[in-house]
C-alpha positions in Angstrom: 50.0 101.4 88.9 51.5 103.9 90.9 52.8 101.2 93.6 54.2 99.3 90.8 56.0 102.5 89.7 57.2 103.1 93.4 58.4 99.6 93.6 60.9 100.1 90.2 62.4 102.6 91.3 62.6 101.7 94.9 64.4 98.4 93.3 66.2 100.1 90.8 68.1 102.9 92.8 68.7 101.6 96.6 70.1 103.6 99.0 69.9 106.5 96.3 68.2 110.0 96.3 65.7 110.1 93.3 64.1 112.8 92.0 60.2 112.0 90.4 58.3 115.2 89.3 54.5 114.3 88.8 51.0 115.1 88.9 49.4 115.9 92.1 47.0 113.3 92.3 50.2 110.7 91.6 51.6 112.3 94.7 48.2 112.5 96.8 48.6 108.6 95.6 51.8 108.1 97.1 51.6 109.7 100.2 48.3 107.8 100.9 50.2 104.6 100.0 52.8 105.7 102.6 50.6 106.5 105.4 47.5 104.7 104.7 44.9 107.5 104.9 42.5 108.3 102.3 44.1 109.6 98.8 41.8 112.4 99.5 43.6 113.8 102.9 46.3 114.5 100.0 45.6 116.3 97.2 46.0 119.9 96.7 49.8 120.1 96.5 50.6 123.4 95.4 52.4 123.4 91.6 56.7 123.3 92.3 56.0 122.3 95.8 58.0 118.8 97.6 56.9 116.3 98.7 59.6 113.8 100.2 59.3 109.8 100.7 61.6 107.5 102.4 62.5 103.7 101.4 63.0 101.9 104.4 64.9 98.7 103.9 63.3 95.0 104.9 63.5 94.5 108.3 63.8 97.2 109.8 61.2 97.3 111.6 59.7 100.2 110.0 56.8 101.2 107.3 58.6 100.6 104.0 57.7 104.1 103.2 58.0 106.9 105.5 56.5 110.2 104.7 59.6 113.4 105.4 57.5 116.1 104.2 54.3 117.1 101.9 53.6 119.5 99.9 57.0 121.7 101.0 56.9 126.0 99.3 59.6 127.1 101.2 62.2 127.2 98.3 60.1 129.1 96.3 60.1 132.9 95.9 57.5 134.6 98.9 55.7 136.3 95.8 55.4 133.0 94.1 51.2 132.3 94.3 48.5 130.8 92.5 45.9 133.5 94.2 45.0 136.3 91.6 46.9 140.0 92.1 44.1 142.7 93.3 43.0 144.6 90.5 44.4 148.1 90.8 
């Protein structure tokens, strides 16, 4: 399902920059498509964090998806964090 969804909108916007906000095991999905490792080596990405994918066009030469970055925090606010504040 998920490579069916990459496909459309791979199709549907070429050359384009496309944002996709989903749920981290959709991305741990994607990124294992891309790269061929175990889903599993992906998941964890932190809530608001990027994770960036790149079409390559036929014939290149080149995977059809290329992996740019994963699981990117360094847009959001330093104090931005899952972890619990100590108890004072």
């Amino acid at each position: 399902r998920v490579q069916r969804g990459l496909d459309r909108i791979i199709a549907a916007h070429p050359g384009q920059r496309v944002v996709v906000v989903v749920h981290g095991g959709v991305i741990g999905q994607c990124m294992s498509l891309a790269t061929g490792a175990p889903v599993f080596y992906f998941m964890g990405a932190d809530n608001a964090s990027i994770s960036q994918l790149v079409a390559m066009p036929a014939g290149t030469g080149r995977p059809p998806l290329l992996v740019r970055r994963f699981n990117d925090t360094a847009h959001l606010d330093p104090v931005f964090s899952i972890a619990p504040e100590p108890l004072t």
